[in-house]
MARVEX-823288 format. One record per atom (N, C-alpha, C, CB): residue number from 0; atom name; x, y, z. Coordinates in pm, 1 decimal, decimal comma. Glycine has a CB too. Example, Ala and Ser with C-alpha at 12.3 -4.5 7.8 and 13.67 -1.06 7.14 Angstrom:
+-----+------+----------+----------+----------+
| pos | site |     east |    north |       up |
+-----+------+----------+----------+----------+
|   0 |    N |   1319,0 |   -569,0 |    780,0 |
|   0 |   CA |   1230,0 |   -450,0 |    780,0 |
|   0 |    C |   1320,0 |   -330,0 |    780,0 |
|   0 |   CB |   1130,8 |   -447,3 |    904,6 |
|   1 |    N |   1285,0 |   -225,0 |    708,0 |
|   1 |   CA |   1367,0 |   -106,0 |    714,0 |
|   1 |    C |   1290,0 |      3,0 |    787,0 |
|   1 |   CB |   1408,4 |    -59,8 |    572,5 |
+-----+------+----------+----------+----------+
END
This chain:
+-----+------+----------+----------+----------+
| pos | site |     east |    north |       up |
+-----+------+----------+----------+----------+
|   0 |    N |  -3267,7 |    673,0 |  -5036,3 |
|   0 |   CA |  -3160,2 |    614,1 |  -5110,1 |
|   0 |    C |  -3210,9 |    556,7 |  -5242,8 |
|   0 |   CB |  -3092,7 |    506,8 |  -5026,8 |
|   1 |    N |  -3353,6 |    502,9 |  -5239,4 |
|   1 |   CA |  -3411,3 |    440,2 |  -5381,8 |
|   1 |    C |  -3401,6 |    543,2 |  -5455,3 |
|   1 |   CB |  -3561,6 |    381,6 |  -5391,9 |
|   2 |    N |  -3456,7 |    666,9 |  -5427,0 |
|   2 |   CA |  -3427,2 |    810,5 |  -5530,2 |
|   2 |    C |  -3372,1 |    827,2 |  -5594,4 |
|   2 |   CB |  -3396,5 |    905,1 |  -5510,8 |
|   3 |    N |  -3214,2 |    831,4 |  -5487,7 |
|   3 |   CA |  -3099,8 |    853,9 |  -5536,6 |
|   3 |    C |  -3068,7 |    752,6 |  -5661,3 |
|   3 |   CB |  -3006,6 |    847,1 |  -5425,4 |
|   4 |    N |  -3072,8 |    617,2 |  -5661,2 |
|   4 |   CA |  -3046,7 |    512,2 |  -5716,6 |
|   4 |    C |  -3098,1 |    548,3 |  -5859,9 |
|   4 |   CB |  -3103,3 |    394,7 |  -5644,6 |
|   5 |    N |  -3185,3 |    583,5 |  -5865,1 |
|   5 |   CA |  -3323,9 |    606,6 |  -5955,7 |
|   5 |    C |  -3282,7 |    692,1 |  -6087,4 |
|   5 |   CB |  -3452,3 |    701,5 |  -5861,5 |
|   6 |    N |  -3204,5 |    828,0 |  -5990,3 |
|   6 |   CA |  -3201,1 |    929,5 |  -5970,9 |
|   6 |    C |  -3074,0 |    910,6 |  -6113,8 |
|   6 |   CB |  -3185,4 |    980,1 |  -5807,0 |
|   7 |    N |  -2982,2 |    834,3 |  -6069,5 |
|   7 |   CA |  -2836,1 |    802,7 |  -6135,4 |
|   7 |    C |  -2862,3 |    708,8 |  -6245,5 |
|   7 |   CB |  -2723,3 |    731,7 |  -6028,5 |
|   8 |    N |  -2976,8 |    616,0 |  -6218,4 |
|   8 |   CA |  -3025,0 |    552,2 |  -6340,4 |
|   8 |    C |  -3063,2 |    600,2 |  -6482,2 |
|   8 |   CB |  -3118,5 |    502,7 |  -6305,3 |
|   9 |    N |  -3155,7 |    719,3 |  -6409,3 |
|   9 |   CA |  -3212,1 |    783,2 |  -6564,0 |
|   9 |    C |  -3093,3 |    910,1 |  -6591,8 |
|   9 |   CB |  -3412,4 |    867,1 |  -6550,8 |
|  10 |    N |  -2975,0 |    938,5 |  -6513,2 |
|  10 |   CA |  -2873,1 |   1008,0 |  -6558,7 |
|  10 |    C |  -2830,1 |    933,0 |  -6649,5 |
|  10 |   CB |  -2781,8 |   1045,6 |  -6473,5 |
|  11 |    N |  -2784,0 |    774,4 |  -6576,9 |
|  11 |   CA |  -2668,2 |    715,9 |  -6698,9 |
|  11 |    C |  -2768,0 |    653,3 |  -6843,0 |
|  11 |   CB |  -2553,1 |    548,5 |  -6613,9 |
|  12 |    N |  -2896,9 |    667,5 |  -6810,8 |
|  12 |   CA |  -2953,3 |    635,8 |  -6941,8 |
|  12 |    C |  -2985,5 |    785,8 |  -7060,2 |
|  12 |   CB |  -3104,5 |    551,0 |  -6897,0 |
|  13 |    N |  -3030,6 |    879,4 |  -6961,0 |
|  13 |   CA |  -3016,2 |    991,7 |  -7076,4 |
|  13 |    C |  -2929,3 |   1060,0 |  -7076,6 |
|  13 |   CB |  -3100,7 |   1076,8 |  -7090,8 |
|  14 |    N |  -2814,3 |   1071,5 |  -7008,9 |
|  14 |   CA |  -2723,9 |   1129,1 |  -7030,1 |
|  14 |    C |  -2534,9 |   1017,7 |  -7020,3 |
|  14 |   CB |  -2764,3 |   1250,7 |  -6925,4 |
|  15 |    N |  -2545,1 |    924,5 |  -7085,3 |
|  15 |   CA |  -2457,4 |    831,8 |  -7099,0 |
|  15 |    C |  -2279,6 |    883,4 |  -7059,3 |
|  15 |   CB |  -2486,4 |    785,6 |  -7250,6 |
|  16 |    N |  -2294,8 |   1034,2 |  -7098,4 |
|  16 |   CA |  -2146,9 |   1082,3 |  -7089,2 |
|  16 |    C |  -2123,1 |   1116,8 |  -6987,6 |
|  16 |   CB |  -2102,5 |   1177,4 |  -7162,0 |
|  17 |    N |  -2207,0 |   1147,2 |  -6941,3 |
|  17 |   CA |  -2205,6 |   1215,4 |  -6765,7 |
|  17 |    C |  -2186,5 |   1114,6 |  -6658,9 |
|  17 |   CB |  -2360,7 |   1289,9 |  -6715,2 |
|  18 |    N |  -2164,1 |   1003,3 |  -6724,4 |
|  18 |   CA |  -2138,0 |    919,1 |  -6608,3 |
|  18 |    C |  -1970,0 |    848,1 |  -6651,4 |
|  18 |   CB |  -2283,2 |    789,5 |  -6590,7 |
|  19 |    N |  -1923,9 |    806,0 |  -6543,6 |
|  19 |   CA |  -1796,6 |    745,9 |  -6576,8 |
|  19 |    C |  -1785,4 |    618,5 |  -6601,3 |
|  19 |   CB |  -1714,4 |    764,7 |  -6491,8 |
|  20 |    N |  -1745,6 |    555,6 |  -6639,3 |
|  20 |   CA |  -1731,1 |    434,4 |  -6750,6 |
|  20 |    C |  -1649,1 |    310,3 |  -6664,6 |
|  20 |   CB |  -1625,8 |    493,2 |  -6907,8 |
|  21 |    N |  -1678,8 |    199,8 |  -6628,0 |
|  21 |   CA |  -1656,0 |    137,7 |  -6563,2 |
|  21 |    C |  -1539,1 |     66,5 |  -6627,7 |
|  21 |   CB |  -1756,5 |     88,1 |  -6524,3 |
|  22 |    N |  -1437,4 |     62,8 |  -6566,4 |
|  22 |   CA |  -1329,6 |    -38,0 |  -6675,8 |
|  22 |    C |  -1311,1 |   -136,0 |  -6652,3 |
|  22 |   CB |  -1201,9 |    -15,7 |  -6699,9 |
|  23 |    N |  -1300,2 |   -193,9 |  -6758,0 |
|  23 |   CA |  -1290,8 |   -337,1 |  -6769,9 |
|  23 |    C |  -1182,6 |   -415,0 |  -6691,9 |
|  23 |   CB |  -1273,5 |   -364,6 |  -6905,0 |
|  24 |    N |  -1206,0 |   -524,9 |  -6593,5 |
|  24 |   CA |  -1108,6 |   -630,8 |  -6535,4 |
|  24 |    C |  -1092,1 |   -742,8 |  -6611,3 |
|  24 |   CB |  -1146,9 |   -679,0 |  -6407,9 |
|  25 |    N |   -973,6 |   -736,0 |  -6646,8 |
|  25 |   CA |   -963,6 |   -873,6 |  -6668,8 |
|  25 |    C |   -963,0 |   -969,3 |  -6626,8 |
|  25 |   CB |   -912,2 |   -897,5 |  -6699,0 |
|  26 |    N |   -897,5 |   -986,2 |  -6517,0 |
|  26 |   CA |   -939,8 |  -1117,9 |  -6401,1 |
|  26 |    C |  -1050,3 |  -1137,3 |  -6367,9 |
|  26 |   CB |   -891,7 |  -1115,9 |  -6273,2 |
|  27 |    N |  -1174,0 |  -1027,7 |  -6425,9 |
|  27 |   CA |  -1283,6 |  -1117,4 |  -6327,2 |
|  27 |    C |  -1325,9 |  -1244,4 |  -6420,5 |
|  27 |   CB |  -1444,8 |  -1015,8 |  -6279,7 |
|  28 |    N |  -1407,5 |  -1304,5 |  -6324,8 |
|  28 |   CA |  -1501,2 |  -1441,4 |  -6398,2 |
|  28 |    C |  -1569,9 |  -1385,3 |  -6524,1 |
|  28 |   CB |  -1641,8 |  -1510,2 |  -6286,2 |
|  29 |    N |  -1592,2 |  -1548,4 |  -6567,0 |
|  29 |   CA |  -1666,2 |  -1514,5 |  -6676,8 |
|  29 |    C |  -1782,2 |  -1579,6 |  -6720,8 |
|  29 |   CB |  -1595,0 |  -1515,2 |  -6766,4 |
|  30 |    N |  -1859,4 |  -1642,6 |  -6746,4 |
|  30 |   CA |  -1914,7 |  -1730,1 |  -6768,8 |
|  30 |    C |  -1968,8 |  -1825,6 |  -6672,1 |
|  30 |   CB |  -1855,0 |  -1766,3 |  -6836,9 |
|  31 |    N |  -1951,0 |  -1963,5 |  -6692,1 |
|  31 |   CA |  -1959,5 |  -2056,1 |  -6566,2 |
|  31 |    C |  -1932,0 |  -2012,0 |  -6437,4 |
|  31 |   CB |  -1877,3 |  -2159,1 |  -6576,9 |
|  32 |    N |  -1795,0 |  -1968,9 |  -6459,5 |
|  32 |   CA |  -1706,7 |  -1908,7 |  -6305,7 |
|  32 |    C |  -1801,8 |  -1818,5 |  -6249,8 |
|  32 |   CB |  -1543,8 |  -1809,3 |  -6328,4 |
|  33 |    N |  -1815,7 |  -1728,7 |  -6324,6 |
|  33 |   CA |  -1958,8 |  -1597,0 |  -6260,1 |
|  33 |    C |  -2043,3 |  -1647,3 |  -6245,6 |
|  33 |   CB |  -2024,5 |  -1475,4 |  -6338,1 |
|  34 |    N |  -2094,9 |  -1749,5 |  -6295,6 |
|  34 |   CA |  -2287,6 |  -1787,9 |  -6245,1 |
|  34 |    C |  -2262,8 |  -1858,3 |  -6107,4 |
|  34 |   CB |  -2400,4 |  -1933,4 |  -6375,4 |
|  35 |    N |  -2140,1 |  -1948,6 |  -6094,1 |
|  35 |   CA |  -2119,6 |  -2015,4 |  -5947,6 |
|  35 |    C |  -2069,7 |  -1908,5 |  -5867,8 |
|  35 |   CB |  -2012,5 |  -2144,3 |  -5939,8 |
|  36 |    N |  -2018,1 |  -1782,9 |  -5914,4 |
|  36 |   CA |  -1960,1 |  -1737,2 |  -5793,7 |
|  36 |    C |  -2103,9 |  -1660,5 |  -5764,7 |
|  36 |   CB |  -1803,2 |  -1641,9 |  -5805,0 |
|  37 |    N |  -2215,6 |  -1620,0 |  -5818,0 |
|  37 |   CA |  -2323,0 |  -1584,9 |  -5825,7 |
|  37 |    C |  -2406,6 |  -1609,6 |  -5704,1 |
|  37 |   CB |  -2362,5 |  -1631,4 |  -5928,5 |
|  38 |    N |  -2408,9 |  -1770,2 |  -5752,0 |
|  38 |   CA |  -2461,4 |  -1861,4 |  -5672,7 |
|  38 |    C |  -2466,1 |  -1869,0 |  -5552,9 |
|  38 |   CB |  -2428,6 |  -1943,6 |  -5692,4 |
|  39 |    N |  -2267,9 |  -1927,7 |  -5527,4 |
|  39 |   CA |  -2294,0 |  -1935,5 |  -5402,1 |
|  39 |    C |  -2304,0 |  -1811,3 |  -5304,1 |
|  39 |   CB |  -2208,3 |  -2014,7 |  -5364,7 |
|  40 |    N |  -2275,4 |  -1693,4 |  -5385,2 |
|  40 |   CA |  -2326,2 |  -1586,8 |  -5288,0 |
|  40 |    C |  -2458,6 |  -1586,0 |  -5225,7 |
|  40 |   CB |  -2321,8 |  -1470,1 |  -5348,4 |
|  41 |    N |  -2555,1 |  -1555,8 |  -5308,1 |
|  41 |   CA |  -2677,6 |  -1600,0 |  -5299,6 |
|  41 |    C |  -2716,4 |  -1700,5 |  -5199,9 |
|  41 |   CB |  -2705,5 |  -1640,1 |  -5410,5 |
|  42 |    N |  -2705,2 |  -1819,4 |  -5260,7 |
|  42 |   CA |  -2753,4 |  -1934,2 |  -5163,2 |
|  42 |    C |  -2797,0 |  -1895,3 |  -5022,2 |
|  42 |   CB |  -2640,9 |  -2035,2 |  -5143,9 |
|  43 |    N |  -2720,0 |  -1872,4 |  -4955,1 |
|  43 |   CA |  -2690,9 |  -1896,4 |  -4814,3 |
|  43 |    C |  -2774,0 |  -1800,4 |  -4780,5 |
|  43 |   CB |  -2546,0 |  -1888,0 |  -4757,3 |
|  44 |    N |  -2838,4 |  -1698,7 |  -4804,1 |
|  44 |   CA |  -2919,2 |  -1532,1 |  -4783,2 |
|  44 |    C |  -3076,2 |  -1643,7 |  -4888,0 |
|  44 |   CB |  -2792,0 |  -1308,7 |  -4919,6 |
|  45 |    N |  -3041,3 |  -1646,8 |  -4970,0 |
|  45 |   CA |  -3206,5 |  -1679,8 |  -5034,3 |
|  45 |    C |  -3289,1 |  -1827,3 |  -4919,7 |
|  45 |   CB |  -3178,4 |  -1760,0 |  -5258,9 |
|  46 |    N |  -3174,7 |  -1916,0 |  -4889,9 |
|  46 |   CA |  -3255,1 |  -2009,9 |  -4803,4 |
|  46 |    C |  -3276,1 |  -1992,7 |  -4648,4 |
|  46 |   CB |  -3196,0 |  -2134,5 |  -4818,6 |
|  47 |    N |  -3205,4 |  -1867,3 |  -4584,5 |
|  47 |   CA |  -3240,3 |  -1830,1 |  -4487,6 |
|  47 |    C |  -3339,5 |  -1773,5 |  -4518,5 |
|  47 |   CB |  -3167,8 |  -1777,3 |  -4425,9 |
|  48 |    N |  -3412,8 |  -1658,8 |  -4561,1 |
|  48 |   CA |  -3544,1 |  -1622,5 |  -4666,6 |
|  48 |    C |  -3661,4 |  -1729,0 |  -4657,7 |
|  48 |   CB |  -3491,6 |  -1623,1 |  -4837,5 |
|  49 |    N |  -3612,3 |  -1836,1 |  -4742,1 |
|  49 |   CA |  -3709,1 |  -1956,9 |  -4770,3 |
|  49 |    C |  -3746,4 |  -2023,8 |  -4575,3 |
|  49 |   CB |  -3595,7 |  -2105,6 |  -4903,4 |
|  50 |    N |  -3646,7 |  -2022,0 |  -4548,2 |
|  50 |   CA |  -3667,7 |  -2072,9 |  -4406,7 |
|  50 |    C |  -3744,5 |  -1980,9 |  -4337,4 |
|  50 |   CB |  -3541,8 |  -2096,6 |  -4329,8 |
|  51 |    N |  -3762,7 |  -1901,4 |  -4349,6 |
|  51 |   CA |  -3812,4 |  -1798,4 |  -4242,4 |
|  51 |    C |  -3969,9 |  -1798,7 |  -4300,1 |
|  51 |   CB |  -3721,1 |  -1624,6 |  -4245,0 |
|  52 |    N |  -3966,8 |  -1762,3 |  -4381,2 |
|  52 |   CA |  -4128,3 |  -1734,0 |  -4424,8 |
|  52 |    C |  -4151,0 |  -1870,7 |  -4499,0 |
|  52 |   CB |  -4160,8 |  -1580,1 |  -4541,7 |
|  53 |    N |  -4085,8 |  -1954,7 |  -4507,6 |
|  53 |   CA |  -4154,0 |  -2135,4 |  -4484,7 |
|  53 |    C |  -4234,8 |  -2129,6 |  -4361,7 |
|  53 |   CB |  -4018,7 |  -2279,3 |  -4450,7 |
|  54 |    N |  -4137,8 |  -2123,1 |  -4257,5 |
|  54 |   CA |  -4158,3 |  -2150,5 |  -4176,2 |
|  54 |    C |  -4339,6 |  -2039,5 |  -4054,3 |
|  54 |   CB |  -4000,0 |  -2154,8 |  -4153,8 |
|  55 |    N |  -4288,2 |  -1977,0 |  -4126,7 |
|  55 |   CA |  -4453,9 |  -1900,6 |  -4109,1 |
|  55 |    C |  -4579,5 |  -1946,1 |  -4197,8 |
|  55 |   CB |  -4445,3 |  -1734,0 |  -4151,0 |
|  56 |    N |  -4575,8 |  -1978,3 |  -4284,8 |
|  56 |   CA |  -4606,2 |  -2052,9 |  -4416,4 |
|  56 |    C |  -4718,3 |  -2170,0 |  -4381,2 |
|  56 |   CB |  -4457,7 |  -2124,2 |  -4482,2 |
|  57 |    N |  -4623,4 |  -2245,5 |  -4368,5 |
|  57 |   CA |  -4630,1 |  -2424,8 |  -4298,0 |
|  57 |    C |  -4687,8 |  -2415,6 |  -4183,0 |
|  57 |   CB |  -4478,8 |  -2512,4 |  -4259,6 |
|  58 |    N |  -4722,7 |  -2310,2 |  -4037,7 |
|  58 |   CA |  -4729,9 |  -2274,9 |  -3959,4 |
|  58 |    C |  -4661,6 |  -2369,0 |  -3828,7 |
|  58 |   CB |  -4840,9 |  -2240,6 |  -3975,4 |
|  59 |    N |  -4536,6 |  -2340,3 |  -3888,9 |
|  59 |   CA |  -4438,7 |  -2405,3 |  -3751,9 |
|  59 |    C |  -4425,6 |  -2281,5 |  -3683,1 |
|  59 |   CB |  -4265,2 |  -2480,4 |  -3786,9 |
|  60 |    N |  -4416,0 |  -2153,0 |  -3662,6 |
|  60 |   CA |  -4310,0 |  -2128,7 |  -3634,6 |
|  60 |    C |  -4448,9 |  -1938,1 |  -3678,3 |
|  60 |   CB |  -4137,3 |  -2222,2 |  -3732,5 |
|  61 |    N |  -4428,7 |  -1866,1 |  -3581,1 |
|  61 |   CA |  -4521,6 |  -1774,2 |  -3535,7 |
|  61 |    C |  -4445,8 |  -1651,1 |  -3597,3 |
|  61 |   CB |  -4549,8 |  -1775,1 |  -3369,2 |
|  62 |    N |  -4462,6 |  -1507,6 |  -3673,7 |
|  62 |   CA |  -4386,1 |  -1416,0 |  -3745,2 |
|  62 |    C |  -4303,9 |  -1394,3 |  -3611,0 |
|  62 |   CB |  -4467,7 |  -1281,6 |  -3824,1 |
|  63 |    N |  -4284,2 |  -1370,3 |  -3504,1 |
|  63 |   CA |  -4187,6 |  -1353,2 |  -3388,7 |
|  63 |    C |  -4118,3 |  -1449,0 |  -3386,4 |
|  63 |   CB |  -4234,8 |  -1336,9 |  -3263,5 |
|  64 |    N |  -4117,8 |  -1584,7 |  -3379,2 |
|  64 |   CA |  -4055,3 |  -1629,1 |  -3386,7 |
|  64 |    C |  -3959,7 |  -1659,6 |  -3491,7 |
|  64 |   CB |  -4097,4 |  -1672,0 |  -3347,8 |
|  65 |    N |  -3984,2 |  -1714,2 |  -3639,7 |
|  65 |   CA |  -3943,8 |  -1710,2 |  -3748,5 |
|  65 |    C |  -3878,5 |  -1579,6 |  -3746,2 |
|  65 |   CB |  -4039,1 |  -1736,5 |  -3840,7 |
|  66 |    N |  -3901,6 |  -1447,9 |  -3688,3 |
|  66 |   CA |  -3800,2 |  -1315,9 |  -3689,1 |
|  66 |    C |  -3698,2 |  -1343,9 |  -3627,1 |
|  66 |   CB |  -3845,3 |  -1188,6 |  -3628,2 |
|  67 |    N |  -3669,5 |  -1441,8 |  -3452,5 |
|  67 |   CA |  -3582,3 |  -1441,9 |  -3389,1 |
|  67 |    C |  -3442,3 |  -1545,9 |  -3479,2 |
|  67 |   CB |  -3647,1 |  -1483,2 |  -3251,6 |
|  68 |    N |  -3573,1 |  -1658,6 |  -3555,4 |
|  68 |   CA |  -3467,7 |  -1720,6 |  -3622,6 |
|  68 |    C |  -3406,4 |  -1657,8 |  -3700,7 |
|  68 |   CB |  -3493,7 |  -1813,9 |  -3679,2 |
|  69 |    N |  -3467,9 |  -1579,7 |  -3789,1 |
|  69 |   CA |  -3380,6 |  -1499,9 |  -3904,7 |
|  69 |    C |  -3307,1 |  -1434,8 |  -3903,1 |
|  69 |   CB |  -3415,3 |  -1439,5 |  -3970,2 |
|  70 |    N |  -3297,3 |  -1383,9 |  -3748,0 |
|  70 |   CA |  -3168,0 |  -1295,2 |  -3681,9 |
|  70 |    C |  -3088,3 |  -1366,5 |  -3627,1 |
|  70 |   CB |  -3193,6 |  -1195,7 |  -3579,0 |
|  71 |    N |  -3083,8 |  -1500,6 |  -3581,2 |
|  71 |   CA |  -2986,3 |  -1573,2 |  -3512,5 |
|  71 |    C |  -2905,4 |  -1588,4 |  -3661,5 |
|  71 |   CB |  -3043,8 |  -1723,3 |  -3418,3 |
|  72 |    N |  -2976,2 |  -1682,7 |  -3714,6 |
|  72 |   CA |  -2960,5 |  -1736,2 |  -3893,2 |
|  72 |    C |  -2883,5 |  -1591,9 |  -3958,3 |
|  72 |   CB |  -3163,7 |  -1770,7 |  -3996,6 |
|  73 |    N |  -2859,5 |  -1444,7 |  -3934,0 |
|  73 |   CA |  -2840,3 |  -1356,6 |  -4034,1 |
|  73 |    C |  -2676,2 |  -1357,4 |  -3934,4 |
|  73 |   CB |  -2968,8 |  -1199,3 |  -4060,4 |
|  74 |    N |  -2711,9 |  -1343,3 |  -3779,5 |
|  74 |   CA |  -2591,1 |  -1318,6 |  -3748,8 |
|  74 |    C |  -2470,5 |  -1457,7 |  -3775,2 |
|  74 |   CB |  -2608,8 |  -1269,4 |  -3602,0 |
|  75 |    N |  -2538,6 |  -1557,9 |  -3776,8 |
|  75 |   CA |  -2418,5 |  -1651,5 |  -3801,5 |
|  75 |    C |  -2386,7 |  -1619,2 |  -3976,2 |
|  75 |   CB |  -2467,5 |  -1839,9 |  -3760,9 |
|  76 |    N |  -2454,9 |  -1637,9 |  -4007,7 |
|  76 |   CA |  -2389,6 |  -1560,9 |  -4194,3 |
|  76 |    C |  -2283,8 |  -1506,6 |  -4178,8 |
|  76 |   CB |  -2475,7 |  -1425,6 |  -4281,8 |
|  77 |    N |  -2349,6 |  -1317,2 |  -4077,5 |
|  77 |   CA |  -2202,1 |  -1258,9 |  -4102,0 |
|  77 |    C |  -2106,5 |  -1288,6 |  -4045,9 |
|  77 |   CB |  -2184,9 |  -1147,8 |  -4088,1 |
|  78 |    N |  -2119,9 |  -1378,3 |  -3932,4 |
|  78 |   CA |  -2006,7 |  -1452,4 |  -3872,8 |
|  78 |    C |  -1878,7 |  -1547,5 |  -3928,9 |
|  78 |   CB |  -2068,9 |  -1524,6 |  -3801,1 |
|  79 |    N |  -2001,0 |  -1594,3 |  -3994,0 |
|  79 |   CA |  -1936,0 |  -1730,4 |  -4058,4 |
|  79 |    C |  -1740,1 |  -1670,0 |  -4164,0 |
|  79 |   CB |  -2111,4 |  -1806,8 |  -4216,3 |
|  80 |    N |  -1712,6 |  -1718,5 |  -4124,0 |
|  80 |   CA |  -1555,2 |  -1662,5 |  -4173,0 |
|  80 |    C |  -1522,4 |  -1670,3 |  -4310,4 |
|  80 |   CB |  -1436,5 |  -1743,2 |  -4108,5 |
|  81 |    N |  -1566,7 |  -1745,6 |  -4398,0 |
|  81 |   CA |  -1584,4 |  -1716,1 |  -4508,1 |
|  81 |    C |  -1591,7 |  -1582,5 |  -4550,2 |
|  81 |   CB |  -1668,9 |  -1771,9 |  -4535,3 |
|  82 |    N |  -1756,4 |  -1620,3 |  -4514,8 |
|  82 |   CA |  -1800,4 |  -1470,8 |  -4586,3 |
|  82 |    C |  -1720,8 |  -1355,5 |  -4512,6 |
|  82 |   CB |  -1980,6 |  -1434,0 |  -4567,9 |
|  83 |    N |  -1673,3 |  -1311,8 |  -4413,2 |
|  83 |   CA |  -1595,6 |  -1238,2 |  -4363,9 |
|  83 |    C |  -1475,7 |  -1174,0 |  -4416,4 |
|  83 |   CB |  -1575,3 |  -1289,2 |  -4285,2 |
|  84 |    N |  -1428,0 |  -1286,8 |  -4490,8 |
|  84 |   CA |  -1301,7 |  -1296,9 |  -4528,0 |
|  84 |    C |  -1316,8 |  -1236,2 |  -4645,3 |
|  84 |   CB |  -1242,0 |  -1425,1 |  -4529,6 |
|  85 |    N |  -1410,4 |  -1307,5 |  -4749,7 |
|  85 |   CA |  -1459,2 |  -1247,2 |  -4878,0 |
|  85 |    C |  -1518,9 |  -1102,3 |  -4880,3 |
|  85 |   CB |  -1562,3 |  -1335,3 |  -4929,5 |
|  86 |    N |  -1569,1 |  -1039,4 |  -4785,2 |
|  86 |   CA |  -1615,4 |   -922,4 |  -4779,9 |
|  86 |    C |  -1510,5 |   -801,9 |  -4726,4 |
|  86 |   CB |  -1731,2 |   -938,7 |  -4702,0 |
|  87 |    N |  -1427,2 |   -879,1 |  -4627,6 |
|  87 |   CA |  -1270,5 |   -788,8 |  -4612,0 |
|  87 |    C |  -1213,6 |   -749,0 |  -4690,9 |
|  87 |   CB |  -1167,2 |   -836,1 |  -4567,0 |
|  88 |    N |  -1175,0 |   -892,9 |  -4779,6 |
|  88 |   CA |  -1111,5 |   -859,8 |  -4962,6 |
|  88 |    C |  -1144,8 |   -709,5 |  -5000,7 |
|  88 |   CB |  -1210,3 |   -971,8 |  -5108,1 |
|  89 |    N |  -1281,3 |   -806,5 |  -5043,9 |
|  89 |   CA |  -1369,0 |   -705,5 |  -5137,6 |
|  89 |    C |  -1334,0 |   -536,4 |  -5110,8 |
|  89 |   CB |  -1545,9 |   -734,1 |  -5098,3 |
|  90 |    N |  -1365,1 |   -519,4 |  -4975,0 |
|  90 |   CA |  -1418,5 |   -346,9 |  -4937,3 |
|  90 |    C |  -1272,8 |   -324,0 |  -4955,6 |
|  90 |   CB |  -1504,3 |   -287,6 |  -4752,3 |
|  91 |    N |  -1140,6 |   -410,6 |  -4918,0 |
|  91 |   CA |  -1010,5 |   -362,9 |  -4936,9 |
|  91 |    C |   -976,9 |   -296,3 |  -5073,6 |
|  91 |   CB |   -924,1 |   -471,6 |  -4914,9 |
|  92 |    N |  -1048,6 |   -398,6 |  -5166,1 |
|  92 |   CA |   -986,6 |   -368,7 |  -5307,7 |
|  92 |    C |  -1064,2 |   -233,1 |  -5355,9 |
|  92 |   CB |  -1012,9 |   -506,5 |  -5424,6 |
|  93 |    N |  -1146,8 |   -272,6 |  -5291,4 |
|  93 |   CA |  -1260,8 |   -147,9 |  -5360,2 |
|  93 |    C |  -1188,5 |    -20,8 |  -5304,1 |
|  93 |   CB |  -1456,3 |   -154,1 |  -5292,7 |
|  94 |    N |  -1185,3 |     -9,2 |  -5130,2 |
|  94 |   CA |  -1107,0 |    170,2 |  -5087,3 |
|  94 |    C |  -1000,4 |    165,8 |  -5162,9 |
|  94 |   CB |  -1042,2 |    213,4 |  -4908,5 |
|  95 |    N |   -881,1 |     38,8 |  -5168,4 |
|  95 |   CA |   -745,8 |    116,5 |  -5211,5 |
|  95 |    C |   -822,0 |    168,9 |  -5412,2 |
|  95 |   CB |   -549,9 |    -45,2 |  -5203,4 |
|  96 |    N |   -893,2 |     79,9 |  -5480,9 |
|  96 |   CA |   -906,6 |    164,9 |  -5615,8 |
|  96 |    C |   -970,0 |    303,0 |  -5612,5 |
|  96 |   CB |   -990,1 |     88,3 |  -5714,9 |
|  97 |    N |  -1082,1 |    338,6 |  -5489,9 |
|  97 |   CA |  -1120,3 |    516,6 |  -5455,5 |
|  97 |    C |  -1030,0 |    567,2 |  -5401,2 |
|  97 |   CB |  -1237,1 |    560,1 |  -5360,4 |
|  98 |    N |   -925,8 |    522,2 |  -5361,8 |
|  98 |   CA |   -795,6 |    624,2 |  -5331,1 |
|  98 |    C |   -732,8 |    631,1 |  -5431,9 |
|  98 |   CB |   -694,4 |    590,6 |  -5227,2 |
|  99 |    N |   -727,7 |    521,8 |  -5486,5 |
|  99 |   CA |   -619,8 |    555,2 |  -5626,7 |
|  99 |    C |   -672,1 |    595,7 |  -5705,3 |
|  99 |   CB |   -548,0 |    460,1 |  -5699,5 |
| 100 |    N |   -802,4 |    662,7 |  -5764,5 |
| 100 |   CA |   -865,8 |    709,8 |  -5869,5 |
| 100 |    C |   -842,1 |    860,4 |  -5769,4 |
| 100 |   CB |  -1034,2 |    632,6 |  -5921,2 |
| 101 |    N |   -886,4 |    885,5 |  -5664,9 |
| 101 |   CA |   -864,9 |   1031,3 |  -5616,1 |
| 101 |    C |   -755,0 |   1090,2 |  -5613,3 |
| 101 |   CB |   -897,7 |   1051,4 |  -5503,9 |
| 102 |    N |   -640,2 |    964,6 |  -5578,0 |
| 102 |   CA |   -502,8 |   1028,5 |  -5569,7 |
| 102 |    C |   -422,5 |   1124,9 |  -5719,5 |
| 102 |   CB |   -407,8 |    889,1 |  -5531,4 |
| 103 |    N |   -450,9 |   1052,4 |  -5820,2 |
| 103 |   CA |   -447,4 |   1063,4 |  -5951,1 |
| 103 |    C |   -529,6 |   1119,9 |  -6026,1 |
| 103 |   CB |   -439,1 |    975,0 |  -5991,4 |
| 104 |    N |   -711,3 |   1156,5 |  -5976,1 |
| 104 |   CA |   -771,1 |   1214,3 |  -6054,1 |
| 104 |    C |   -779,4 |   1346,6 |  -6005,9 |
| 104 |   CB |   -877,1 |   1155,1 |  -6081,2 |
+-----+------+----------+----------+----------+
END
């Protein structure tokens, strides 16, 4: 998949036309609004991170163990209803705009 990634990178850099052009939202954030909504995405994934390999670190806590935490710690994340909720949105808005670009294109 890094390939691929790679792959589409040096398309949209040497070949700029060949790729499709992302259009502009107006509703999204901008500024402030985007660095916090940034943020708190982040947060919650970077200090489970910090906790885990702290915690191997500091030597509390043995790479097996610090693994079991990071999986208890990953599944309450995706649990947590928030983020659930925010990621439902998301994939919603995203299929209905690949249907509506297919339906029409």
């Amino acid at each position: 998949m890094a390939l691929y990634i790679l792959f589409l990178v040096a398309v949209a850099v040497l070949r700029p036309a060949a790729m499709p052009p992302i259009p502009p939202d107006p509703a999204a954030p901008k500024g402030l609004a985007l660095a916090r909504q940034i943020a708190e995405a982040l947060l919650a994934p970077v200090l489970l991170i910090a906790v885990v390999l702290g915690s191997i670190l500091i030597g509390l806590a043995t790479p097996t163990e610090a693994a079991a935490v990071g999986a208890v710690g990953a599944i309450l994340l995706a649990a947590s209803g928030k983020l659930v909720e925010q990621r439902r949105r998301q994939s919603y808005c995203a299929r209905k705009h690949v249907t509506t670009k297919k339906s029409l294109g």
